[in-house]
C-alpha positions as CSV (number, residue, x, y, z in Angstrom):
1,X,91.5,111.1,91.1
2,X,93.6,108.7,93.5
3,X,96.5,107.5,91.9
4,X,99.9,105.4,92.4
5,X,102.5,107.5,91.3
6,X,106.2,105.9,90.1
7,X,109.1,108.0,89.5
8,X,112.9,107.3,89.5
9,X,112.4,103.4,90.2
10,X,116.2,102.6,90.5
11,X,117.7,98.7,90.9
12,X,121.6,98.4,91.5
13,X,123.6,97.5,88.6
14,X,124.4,93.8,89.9
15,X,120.7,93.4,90.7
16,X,119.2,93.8,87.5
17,X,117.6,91.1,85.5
18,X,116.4,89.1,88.6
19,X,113.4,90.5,89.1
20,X,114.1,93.1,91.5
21,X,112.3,95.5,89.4
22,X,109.3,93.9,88.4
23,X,109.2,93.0,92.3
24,X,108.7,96.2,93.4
25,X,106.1,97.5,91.0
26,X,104.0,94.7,92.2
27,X,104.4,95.3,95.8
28,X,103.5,99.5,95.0
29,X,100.1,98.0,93.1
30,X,99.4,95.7,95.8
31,X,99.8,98.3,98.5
32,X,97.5,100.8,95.9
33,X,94.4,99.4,97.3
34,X,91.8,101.8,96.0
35,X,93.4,103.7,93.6
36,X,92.5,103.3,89.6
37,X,95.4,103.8,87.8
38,X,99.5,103.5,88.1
39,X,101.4,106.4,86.9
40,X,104.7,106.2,85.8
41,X,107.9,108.4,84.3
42,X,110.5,106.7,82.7
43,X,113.5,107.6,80.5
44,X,114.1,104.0,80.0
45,X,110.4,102.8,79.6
46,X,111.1,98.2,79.1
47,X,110.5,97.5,83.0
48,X,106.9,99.1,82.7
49,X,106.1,97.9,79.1
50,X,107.0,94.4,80.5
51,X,104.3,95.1,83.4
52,X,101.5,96.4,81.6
53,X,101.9,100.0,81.9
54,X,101.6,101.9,78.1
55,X,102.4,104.8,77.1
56,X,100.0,107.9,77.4
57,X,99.1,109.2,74.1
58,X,98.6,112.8,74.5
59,X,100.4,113.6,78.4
60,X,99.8,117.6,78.4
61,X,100.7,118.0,82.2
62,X,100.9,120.9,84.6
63,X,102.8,120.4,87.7
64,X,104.7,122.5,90.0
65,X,108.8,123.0,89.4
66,X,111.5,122.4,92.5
67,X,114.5,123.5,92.3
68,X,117.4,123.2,95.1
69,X,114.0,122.8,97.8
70,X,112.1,125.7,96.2
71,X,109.0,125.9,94.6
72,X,109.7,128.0,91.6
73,X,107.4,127.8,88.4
74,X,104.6,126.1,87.1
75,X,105.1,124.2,84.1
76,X,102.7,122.7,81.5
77,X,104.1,120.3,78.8
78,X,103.9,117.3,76.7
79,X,105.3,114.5,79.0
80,X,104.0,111.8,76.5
81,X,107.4,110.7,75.5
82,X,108.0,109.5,79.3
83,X,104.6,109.3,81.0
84,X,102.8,106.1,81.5
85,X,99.6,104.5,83.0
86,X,98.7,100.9,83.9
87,X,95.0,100.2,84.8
88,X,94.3,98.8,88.4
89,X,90.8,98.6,87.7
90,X,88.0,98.3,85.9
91,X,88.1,102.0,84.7
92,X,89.6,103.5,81.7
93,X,92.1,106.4,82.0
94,X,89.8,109.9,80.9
95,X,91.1,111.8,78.1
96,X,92.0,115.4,78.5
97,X,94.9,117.4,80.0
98,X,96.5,116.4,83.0
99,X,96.9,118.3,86.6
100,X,99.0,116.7,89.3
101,X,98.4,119.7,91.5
102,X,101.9,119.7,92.8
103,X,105.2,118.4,92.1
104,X,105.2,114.7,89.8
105,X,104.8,112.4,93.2
């Protein structure tokens, strides 16, 4: 399925709290015409809690490993401690394991 995928959103240190965040989320949804659902990793999870993303319950991924510019493995775990969704339509998110069919966007 079509999705927006956000990894490693980073704001400078002197930028936070003004919105700079929250700013660009909504400019990668709005430009996510099409797509069903927002993806999301984060260590530090608050930003994307505040935007209506949620946490995904049981995240049992496979994706493809880099390492220094080389494919190397193909992993499966349990990313639900870091791996979130946020609705962009009127769908619901499907239950069941997940394949990103590469490397996490």
């Amino acid at each position: 399925m079509p999705i927006l995928g956000v990894i490693d959103l980073c704001v400078r240190e002197e930028n936070r709290c003004l919105g700079v965040g929250r700013a660009l989320l909504e400019r990668a949804e709005i430009s996510a015409k099409g797509k069903s659902f927002a993806l999301a990793m984060a260590d530090d999870r608050r930003l994307y809690e505040q935007t209506g993303y949620s946490l995904l319950p049981r995240a049992n991924t496979t994706f493809l490993a880099i390492d220094e510019l080389r494919s190397h493995s193909v992993i499966e775990r349990d990313l639900s401690e870091i791996f979130m969704v946020k609705c962009l339509s009127d769908k619901q998110w499907p239950e069941g394991k997940i394949d990103l069919l590469g490397y996490p966007f």
